[in-house]
C-alpha positions in Angstrom: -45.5 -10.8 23.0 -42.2 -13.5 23.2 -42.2 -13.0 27.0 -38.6 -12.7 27.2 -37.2 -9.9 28.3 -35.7 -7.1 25.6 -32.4 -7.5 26.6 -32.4 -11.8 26.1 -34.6 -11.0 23.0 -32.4 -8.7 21.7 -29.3 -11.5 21.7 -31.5 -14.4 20.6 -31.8 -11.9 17.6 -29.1 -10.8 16.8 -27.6 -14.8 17.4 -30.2 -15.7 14.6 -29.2 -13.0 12.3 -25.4 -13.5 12.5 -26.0 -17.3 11.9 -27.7 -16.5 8.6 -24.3 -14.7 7.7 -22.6 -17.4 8.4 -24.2 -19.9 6.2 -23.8 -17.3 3.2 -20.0 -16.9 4.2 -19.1 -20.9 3.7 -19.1 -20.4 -0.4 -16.3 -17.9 0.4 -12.4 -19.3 0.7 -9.8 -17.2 2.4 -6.3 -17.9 1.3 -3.6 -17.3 3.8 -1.0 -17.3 1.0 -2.2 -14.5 -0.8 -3.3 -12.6 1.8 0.3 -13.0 3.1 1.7 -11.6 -0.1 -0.5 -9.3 -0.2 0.7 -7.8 2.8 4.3 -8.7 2.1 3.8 -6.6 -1.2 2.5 -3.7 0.7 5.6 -3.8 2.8 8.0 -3.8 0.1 6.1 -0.7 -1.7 5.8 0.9 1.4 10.1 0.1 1.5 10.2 1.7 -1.8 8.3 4.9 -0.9 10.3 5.6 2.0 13.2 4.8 0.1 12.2 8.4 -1.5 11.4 10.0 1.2 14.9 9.5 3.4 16.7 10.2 0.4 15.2 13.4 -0.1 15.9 14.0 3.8 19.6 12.8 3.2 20.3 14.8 0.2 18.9 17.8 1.4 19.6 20.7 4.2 16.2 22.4 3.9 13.4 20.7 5.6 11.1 22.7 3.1 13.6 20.8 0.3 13.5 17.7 1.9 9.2 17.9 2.0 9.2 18.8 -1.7 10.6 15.6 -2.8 10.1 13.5 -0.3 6.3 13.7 0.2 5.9 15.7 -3.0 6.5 12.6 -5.5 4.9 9.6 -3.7 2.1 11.7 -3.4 2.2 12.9 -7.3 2.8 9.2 -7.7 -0.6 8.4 -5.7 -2.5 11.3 -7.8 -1.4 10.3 -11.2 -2.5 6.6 -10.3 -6.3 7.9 -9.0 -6.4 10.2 -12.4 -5.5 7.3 -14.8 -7.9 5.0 -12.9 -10.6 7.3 -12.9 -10.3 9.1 -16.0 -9.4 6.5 -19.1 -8.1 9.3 -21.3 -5.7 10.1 -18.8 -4.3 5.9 -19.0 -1.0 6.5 -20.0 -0.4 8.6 -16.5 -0.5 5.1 -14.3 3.7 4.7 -16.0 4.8 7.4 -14.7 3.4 6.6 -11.1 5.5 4.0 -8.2 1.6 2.7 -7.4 0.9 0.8 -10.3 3.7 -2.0 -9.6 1.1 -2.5 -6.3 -1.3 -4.9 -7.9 -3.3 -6.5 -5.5 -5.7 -8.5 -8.3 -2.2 -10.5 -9.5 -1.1 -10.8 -5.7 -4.3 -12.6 -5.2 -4.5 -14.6 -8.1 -0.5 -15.7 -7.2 0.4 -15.1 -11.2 2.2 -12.6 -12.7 3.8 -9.7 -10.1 7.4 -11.2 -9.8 8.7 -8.3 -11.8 7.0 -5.7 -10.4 8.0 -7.1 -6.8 11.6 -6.8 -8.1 11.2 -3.5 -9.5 10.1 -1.8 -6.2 13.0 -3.9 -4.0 15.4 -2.5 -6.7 13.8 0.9 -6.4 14.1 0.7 -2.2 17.5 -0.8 -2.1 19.1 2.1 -4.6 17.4 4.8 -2.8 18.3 3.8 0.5 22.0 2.7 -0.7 22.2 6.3 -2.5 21.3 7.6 0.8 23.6 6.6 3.2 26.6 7.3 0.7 25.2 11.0 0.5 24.8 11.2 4.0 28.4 9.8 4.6 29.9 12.9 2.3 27.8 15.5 3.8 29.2 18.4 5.4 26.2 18.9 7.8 25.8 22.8 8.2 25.6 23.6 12.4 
């Protein structure tokens, strides 16, 4: 009925439609500082769950062993955080759990994770220190 073809109608369309997004995405600010330390944060969890993992594949001979701990407890740690989110009698789990020092809500309002940061950098640092002085003493069976 336009008399433009389907292809050219098609793009005037879907121009139109992503303009309207547009306009209703102007109210919304995007800070590059917490989205920095939000990713920054990530990193150093990610540092402190490895940290468990290549200790467990220091300290141990078995690769069945080493799996145990190493994927084992990060991923108990990721369980007990999903229960105590989801369930709110089961709160008191989200202690015992490496995940709840990753709070993205105080990384994005800048206020209040410095200790928690710390915490996790403390936790990476010891692991990965512990592991190199077990791996140093190991009498590696050939």
């Amino acid at each position: 009925t336009s008399g433009l073809d389907e292809l050219v109608f098609t793009a005037v369309l879907n121009q139109a439609i992503a303009m309207q997004e547009l306009e209703k995405d102007t109210s919304i600010s995007f800070k590059l500082e917490a989205w920095i330390m939000i990713n920054l944060a990530c990193f150093i969890f990610m540092f402190a769950t490895s940290g468990i993992s290549f200790f467990a594949s220091c300290f141990f001979n078995l690769t069945r062993n080493s799996l145990i701990l190493g994927a084992g407890l990060p991923l108990s740690f990721f369980l007990l955080k999903l229960m105590s989110d989801i369930n709110l009698s089961m709160s008191e789990l989200r202690y015992f759990s490496l995940n709840t020092l990753y709070v993205t809500q105080s990384l994005a309002k800048a206020e209040g994770y410095g200790i928690s940061i710390t915490i996790l950098i403390f936790v990476g640092i010891v692991l990965y220190g512990a592991s190199f002085a077990v791996f140093t003493k190991k009498d590696l069976p050939l």
